[in-house]
N, C-alpha and C positions, 0 to 999 in steps of 0.2 A: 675619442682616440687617446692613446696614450704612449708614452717614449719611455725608453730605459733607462731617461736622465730625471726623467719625474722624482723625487721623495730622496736624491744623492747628498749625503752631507758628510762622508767618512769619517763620522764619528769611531764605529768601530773598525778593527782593523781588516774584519771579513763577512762580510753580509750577504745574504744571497734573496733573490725572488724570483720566485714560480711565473713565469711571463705565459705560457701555454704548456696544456699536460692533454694530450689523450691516449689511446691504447699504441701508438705508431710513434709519438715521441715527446720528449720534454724539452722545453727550454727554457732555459734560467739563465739571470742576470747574475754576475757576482761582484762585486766590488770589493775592490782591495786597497788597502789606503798603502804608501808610500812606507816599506818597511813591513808591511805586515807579507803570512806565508802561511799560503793555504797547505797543510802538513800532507806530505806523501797519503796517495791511495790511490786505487784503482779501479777501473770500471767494467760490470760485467759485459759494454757492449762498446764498440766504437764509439768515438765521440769527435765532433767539430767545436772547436776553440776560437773564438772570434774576438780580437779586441777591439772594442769599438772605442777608446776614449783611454789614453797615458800610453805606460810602458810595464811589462812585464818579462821577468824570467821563467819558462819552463822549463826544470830537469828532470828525465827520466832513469828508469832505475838502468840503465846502458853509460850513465853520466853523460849522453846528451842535452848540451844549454838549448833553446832556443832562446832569443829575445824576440817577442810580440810586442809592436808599435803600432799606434791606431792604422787600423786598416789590413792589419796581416793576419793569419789566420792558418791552422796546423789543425792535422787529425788525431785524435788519439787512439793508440790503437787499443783494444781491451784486453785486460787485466795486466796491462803494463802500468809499473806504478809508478807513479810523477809527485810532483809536486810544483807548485806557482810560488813564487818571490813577489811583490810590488815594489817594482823600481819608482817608478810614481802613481799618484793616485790613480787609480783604474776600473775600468768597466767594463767586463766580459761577456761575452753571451758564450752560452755549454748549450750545445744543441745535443741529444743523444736518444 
């Protein structure tokens, strides 16, 4: 068995890991260290945003904030383009 807090050291400021991939969908782990920002783009299909662990800002290209705290969770809608802040250390799951 394995958890999404396994191998966490935020060294860098944006890491990400393949947690499941098949023809129906992906989910990745990302992690964002305190300050770091994962740079505006967009995705060709819906996606779910799940923070499991800190705090995060998401803006979308509308200038919509959200703040995501462990446990909240947002859709994205596709090829709306965002981008993520790390408020503090953080651990996301992108399900899409």
């Amino acid at each position: 068995m394995s958890t999404i807090f396994q191998n966490v050291d935020f060294v860098k400021e944006i890491s990400t890991n393949k947690l499941f991939d098949n023809h129906n969908a992906v989910v990745t782990s990302i992690q964002i260290k305190a300050g770091g920002r994962l740079k505006e783009h967009s995705s060709p299909k819906n996606a779910f945003l799940y923070c499991a662990s800190g705090k995060v800002g998401f803006e979308n290209e509308f200038q919509e904030v959200i703040e995501l705290e462990q446990g909240s969770f947002i859709e994205i809608q596709q090829l709306v383009k965002h981008s993520v802040l790390g408020i503090e250390d953080s651990i996301l799951l992108l399900c899409r």
